[in-house]
LOMARLO-164583 format. One record per atom (N, C-alpha, C): x, y, z; residue in one letter. Coordinates in pm, whole numbers, plus 50000, padded with zeros to 5 digits. Each point is the difference from the previous one (the first is absolute). Layout:
XYZA ...
END
This chain:
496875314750468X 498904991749950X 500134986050060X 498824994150062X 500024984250018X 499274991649907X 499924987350039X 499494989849941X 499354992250103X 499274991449963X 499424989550113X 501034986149970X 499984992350110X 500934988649998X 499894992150111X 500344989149980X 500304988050079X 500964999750132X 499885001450081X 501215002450120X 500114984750079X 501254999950068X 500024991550136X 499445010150101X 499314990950072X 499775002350150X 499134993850097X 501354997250085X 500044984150096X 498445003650071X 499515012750001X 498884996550055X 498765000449957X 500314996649909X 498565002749919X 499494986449956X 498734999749941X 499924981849973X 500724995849869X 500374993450026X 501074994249918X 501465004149945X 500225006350089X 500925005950015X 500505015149867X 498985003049996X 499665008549857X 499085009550001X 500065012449964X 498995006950012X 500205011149844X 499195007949950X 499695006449890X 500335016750103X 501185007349942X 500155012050021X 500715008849838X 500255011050081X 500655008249893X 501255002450010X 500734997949898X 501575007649994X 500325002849884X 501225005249998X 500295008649871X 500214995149869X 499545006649934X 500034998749888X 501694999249944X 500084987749904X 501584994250007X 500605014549918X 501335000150052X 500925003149890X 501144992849945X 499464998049869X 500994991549935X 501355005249938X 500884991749987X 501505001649989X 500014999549818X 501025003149955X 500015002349907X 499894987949861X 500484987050054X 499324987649941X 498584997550026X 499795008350102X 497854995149981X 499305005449975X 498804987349967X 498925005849958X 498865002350134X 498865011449972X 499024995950096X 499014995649952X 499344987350081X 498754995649940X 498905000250090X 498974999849955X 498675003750041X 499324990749997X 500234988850122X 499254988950042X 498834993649981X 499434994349893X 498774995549976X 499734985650085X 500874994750053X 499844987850061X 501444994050071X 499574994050075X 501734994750071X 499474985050057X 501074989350035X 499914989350011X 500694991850119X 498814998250095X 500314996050118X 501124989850057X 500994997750068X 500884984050040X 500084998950084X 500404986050058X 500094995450148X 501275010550023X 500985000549918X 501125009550049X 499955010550059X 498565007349934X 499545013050044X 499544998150123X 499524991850042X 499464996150137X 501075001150118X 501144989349929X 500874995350087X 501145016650040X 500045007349896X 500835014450011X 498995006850092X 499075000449995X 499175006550095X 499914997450147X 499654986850028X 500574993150128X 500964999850062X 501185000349901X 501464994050075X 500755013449993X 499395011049938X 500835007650016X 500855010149952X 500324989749902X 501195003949891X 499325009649917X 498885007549981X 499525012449977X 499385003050083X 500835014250057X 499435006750091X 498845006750055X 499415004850095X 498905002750050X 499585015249898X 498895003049945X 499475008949909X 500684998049857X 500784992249986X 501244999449877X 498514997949910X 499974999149842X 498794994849922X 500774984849975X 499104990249978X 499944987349979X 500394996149871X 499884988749935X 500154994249889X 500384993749883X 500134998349872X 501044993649957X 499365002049828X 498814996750026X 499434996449868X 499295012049933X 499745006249879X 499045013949969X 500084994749855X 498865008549912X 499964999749861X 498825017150005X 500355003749905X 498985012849993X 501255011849862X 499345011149981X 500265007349898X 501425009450053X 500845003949911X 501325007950007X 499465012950002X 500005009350117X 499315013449976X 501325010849995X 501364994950024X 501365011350038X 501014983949904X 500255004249910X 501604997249913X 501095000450060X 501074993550017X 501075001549997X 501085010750030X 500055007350035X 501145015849950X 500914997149913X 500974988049998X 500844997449878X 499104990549861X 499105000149982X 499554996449900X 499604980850018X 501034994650087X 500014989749994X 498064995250081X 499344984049934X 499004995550082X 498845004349850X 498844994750045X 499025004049945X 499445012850059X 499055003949836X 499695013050012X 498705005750044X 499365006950091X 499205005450076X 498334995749880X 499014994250103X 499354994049914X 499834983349970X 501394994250028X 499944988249999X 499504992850099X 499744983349983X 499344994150090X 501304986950048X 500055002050126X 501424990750066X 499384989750062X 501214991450063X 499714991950110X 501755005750081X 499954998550140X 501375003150030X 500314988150136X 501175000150013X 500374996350146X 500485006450068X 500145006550118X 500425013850051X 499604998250152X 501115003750099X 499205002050143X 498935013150039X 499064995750084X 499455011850023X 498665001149912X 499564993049919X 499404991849865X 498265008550039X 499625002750128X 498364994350054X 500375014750001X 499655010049902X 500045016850005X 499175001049870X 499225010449976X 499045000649919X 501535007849889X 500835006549994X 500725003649913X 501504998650093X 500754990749908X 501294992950047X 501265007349883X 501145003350041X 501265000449976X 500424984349965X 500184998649821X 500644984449992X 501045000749903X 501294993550082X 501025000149854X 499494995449881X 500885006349911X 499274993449869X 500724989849902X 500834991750100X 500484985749984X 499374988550093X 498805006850064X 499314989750081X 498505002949983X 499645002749851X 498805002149952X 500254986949864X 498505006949929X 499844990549845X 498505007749991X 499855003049860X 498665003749935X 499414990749986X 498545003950039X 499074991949992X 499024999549875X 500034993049898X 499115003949858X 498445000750088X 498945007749845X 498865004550082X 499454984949967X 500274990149958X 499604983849968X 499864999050160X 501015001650034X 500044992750136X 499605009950143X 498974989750116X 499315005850092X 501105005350126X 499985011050013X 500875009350121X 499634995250156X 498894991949996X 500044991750137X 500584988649996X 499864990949876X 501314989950049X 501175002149904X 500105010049982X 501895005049986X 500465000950133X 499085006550119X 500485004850103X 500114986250075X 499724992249976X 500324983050063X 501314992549969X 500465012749891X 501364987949936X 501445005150122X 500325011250025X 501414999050083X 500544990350080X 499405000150091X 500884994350102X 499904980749970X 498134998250008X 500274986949956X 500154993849877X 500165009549916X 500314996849908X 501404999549944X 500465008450035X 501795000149997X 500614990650071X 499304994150130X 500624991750093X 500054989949922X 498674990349935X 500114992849919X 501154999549882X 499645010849919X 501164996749928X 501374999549999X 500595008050096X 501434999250018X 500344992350095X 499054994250072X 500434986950103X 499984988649885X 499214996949914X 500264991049919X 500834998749897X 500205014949947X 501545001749923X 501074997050079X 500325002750151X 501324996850108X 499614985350001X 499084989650007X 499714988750004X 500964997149898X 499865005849851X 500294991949904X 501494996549956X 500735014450080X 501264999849989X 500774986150031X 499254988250128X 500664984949990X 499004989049927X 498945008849914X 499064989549966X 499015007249899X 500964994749842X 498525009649931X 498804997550067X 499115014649930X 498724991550051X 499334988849844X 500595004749905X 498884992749912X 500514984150051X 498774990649966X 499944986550024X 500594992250183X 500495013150061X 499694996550131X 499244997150092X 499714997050117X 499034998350079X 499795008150118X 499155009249983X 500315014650114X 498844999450055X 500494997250177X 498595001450103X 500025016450022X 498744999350031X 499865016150056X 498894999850095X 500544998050121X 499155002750137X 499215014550040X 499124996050054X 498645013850039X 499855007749851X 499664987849886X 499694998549887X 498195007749964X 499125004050118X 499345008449974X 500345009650074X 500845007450007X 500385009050077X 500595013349858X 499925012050046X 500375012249841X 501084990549962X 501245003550077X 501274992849905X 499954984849963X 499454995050044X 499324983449961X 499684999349857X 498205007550012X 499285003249872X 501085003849877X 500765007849998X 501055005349894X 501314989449995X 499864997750121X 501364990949945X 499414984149939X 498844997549978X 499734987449989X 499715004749832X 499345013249970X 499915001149857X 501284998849900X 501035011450111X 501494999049888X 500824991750006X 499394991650094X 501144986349953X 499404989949944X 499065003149978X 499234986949891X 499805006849867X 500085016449981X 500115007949869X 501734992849966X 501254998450120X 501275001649908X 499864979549995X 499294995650077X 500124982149924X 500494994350054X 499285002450184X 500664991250081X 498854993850013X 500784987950050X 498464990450080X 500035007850135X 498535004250017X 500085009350109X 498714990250107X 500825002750139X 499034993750085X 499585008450149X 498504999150008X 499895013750071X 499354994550125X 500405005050090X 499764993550148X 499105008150095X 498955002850017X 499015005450065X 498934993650088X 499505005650103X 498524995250077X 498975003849972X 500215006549823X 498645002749919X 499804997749848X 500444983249980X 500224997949889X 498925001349876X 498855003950049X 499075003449862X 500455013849960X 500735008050076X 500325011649961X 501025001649891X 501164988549972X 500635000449918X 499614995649860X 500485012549898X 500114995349886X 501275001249921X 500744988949909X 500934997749915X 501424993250041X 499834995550111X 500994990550069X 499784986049899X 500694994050042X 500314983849946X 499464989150119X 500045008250088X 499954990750172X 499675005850089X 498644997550051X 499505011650102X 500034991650139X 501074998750112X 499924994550157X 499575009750075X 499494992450144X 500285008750122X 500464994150087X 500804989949951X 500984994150060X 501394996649969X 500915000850009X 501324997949969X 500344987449942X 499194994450151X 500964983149952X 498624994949856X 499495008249977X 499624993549894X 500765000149889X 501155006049999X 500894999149904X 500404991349960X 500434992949933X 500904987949974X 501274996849927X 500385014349968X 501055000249919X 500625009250011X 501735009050007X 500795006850066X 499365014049900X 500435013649993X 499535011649967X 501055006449959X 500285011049889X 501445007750006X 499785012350066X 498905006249996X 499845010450037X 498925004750118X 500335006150071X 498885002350089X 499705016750065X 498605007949955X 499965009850048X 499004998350141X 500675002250108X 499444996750108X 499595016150084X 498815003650032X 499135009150069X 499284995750091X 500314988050056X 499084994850119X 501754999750135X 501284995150020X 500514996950096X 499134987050075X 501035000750083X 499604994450109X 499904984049982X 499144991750019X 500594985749979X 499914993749864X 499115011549897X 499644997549889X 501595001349932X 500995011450028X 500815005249911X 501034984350038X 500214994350118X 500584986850069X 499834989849881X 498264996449961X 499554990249970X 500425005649780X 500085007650005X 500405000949858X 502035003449925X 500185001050131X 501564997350027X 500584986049966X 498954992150067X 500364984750006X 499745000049841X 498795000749941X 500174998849882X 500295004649871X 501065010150038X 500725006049895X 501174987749962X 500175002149859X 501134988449935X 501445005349985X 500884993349999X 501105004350032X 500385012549883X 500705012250029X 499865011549864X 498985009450038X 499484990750071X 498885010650014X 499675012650112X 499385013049995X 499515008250074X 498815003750006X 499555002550153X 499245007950009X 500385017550102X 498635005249908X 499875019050004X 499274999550122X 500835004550110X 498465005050154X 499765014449924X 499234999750018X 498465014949931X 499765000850131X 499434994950074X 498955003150102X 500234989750110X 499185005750086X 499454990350155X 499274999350038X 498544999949950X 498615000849998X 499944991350130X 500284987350051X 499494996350084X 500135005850157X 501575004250019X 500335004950091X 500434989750088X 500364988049998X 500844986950046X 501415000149963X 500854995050114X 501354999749996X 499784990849868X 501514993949935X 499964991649886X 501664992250120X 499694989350044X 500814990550049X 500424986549895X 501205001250014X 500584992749874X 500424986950127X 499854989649958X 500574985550064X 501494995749991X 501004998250065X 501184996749941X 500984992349889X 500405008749939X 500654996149912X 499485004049872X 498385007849992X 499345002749929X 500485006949877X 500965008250048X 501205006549897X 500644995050020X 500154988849976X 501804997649947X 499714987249904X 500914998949885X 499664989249880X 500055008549843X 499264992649922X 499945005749869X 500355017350014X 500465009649945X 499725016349986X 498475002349945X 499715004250096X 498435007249958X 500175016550057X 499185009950008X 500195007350053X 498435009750069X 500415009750063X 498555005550048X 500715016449994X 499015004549950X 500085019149969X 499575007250052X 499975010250075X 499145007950085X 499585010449846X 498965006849994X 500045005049885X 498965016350039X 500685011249923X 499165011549994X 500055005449867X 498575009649968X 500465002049891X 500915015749959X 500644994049857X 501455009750006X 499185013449864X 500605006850099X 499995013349894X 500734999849871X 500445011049894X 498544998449970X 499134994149927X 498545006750007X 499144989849995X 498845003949847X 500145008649951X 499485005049842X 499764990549962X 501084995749916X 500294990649868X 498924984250061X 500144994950108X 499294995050050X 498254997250017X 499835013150043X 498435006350008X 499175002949878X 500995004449903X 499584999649865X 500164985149924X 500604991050043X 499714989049938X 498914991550054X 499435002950145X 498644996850092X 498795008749904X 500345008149979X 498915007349927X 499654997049876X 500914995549940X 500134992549851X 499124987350007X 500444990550102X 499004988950007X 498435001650016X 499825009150088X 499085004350045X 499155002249878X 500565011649922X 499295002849885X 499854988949905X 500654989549973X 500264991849909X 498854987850100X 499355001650105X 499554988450029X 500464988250074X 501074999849955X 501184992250089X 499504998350134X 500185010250064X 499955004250172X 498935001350033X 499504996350131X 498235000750007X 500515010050148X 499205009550027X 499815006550154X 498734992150069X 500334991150080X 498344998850112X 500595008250134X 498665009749985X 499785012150069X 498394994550117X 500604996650112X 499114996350091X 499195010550080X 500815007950024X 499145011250093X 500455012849965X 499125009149940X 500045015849934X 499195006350071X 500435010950018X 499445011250082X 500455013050010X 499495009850091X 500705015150021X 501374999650061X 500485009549982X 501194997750128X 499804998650103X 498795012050046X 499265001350091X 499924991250107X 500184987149932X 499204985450014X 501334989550047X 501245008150037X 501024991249920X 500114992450185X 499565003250104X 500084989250140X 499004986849956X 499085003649924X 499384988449944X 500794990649944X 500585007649862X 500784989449961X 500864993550018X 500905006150098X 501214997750094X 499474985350086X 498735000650065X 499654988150075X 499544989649932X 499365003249877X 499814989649935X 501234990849937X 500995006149978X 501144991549987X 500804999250091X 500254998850101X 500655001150146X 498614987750009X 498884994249997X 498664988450044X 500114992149905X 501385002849845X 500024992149895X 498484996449973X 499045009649984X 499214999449855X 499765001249874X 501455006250028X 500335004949816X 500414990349930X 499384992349874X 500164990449886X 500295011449876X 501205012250022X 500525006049966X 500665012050024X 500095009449930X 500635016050013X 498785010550039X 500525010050089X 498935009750072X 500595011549924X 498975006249965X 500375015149883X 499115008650121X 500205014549994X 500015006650057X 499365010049893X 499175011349995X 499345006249899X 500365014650065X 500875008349935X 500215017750052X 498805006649951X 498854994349883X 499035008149943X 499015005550047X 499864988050160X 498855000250077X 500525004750183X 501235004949980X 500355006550112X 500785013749971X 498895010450089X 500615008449953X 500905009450137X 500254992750102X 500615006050112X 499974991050078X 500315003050137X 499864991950163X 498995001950023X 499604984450063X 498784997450033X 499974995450112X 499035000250069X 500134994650140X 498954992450031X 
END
């Protein structure tokens, strides 16, 4: 039996094309779920391009949709339920997912932006929990660069939900809401920072280095710009501050279910910029690769029902 799914392939446009492969078999911790929606990232882009998932391999990262195969040892939710997961291979209309890298989704809450919470949403939070380890966050001062960007959007909500002064740095500042301080410039700063989740690199991650306070760290998330980051001499050396390369750590449940909690509770907002078929998904791929997205790209399995050409 197959499925329809998301593939690499370097020659196709966008490096992606919609074929068939098999239908998963899951191991005895998983569950299978039955894809109602999945959630596009620059990462997914960048695995596709560079490589590091192979040619026909399926794509992805992000899914939410119904449990149609349980567990074999009992462990996970039970067939029927509604998930969100993180899992490679994610862009398959029915996916093999451990079931320590899932969370139920109540029927309160919408299965297209559940499918928005993994990747940037986890990035956010556990880059800002590793932040906090030299710097609570409550009553701190935490920049967070490419601040309309998925992990931006989330990280600017949960660190102003745990009671930081949060300051959000973007080249689309009407887009932000619930910061304390909205720049698109650095040196508009005027005062040192403890924490910094940085997703831009390059001379931005330089220019928020300088103004980290002594104690303090920043989380690299990302490299959105694609610029070296050249440090000036001596730039490290003085007060202890520090800089983190950061991924996120398995596992990831207990996590996803506390994203889902906000979510339901209101807390957490999803802005969902561009929705569509899968069908559709070289569209969406370019539209954020042309940065038009003033958010998260959801992907719809309801309205694709195979390869399309």
């Amino acid at each position: 039996m197959s499925v329809a799914a998301v593939v690499v392939d370097p020659e196709a446009a966008g490096g992606v094309r919609l074929a068939k492969v098999a239908d998963p078999s899951p191991g005895p911790r998983q569950v299978v779920v039955e894809a109602r929606h999945a959630s596009l990232n620059r990462g997914d882009l960048n695995d596709a391009r560079s490589g590091r998932v192979p040619k026909g391999a399926v794509l992805g990262s992000d899914v939410a949709g119904v449990v149609v195969r349980a567990s074999t040892d009992g462990e996970g939710p039970p067939v029927g339920a509604r998930v969100v997961a993180l899992t490679h291979g994610a862009f398959a209309r029915r996916v093999a997912v451990d079931v320590d890298a899932l969370a139920e989704v109540p029927d309160g809450v919408d299965l297209a932006e559940a499918a928005a919470l993994p990747v940037a949403g986890l990035a956010a939070m556990q880059a800002l929990r590793a932040g906090a380890l030299e710097a609570p966050v409550k009553g701190a001062r935490v920049l967070i660069t490419g601040a309309s960007g998925g992990v931006g959007r989330f990280a600017v909500q949960l660190a102003a939900y745990a009671g930081a002064h949060v300051i959000a740095a973007t080249s689309r500042p009407d887009d932000i809401r619930g910061a304390d301080q909205v720049v698109t410039d650095l040196a508009a700063i005027d005062e040192p920072v403890e924490i910094v989740l940085d997703t831009v690199g390059g001379r931005q991650l330089v220019a928020a280095w300088d103004l980290l306070a002594p104690g303090g760290n920043v989380q690299c998330i990302g490299w959105s710009s694609g610029e070296p980051a050249t440090f000036a001499p001596y730039a490290t050396v003085g007060p202890a501050k520090s800089l983190s390369s950061f991924g996120i750590s398995a596992p990831v449940g207990s996590d996803l279910a506390s994203l889902v909690r906000l979510l339901e509770q209101g807390i957490l907002r999803v802005d969902i910029s561009w929705r569509g078929p899968v069908a559709r998904i070289v569209a969406a791929a370019q539209a954020m690769l042309g940065r038009r997205l003033h958010g998260k790209a959801v992907l719809d399995w309801t309205h694709s029902t195979g390869p399309r050409t």
